[in-house]
VEXMAR-480877 format. One record per residue (C-alpha): residue number from 1; x, z, y. Coordinates in nm, 2 decimals. Layout:
<sites>
{NUM, {X, Z, Y}} ...
</sites>
This chain:
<sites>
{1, {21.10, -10.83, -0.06}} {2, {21.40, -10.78, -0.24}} {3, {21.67, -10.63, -0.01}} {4, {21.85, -10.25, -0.02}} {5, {22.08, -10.05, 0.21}} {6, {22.42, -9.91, 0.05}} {7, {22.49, -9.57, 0.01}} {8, {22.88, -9.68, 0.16}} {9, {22.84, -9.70, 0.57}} {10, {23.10, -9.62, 0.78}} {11, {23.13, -9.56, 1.15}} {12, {23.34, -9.77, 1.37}} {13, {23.67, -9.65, 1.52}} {14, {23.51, -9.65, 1.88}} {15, {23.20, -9.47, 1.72}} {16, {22.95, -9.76, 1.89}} {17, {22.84, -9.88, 1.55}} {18, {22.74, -9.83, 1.18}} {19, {22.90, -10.06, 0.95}} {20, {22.70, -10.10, 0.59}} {21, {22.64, -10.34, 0.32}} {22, {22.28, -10.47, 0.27}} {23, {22.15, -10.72, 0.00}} {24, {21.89, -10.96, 0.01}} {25, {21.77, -11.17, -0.24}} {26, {22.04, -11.05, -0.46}} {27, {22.32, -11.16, -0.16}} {28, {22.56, -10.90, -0.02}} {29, {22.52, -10.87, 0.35}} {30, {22.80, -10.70, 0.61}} {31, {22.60, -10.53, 0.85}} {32, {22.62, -10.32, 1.16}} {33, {22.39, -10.16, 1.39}} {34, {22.48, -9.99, 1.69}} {35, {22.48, -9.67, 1.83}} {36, {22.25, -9.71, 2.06}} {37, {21.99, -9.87, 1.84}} {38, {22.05, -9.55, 1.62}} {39, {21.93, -9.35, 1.94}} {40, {21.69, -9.51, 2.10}} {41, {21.51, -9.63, 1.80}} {42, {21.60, -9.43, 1.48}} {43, {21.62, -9.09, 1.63}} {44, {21.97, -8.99, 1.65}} {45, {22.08, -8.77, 1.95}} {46, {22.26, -8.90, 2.22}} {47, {22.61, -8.85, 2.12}} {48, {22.55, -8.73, 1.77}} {49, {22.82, -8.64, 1.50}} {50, {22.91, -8.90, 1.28}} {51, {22.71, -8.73, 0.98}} {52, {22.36, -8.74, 1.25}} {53, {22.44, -9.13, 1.30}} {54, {22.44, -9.20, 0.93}} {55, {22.17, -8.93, 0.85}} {56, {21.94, -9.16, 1.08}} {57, {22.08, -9.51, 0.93}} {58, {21.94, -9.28, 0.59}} {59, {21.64, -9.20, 0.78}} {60, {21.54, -9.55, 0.90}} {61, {21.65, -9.74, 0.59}} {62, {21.31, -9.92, 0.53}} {63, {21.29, -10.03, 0.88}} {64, {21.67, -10.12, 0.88}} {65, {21.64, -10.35, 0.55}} {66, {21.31, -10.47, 0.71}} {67, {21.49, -10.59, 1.01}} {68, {21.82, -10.73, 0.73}} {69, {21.59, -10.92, 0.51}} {70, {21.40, -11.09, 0.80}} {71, {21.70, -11.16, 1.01}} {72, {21.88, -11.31, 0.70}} {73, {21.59, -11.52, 0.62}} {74, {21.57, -11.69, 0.95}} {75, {21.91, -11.74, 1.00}} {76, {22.11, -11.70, 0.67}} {77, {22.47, -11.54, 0.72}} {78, {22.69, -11.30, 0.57}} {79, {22.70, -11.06, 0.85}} {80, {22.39, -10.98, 1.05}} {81, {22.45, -10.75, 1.38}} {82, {22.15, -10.56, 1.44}} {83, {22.08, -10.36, 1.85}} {84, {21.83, -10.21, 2.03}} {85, {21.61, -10.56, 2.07}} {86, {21.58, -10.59, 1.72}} {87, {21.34, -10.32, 1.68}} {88, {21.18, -10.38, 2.04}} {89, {20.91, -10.57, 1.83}} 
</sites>
């Protein structure tokens, strides 16, 4: 598997999502996952500081591309949208 998480996230105005860049198969990827999927699954506090949020997108970045590279590969797109029922599994 060929895909990476960018060093350049941001989080969203309304502070309910990571945006980020991933690639797959050599493909640039928008991406976002949400706050909640940050908390529930990757360890981030409930209501954590914007540096927490992206220190867990950090944190869970093989499990995060995982989730990328599979999701882009079943339904290819240039965005993928990634929430709690994504890593339910």
């Amino acid at each position: 598997m060929t895909s990476k998480l960018s060093i350049h996230a941001s989080i969203s105005a309304d502070r309910a999502s990571v945006s980020f860049v991933a690639f797959s198969r050599e493909q640039a990827i928008q991406c976002n996952i949400t706050r909640k999927a940050l908390e529930q699954c990757f360890w981030a506090p409930v209501g954590a500081s914007d540096e927490r949020l992206l220190k867990a997108l950090s944190d869970g970045y093989e499990r995060i591309s995982a989730r990328v590279h599979r999701k882009f590969l079943a339904h290819p797109s240039s965005s993928i949208h990634l929430d709690v029922i994504d890593f339910a599994s």
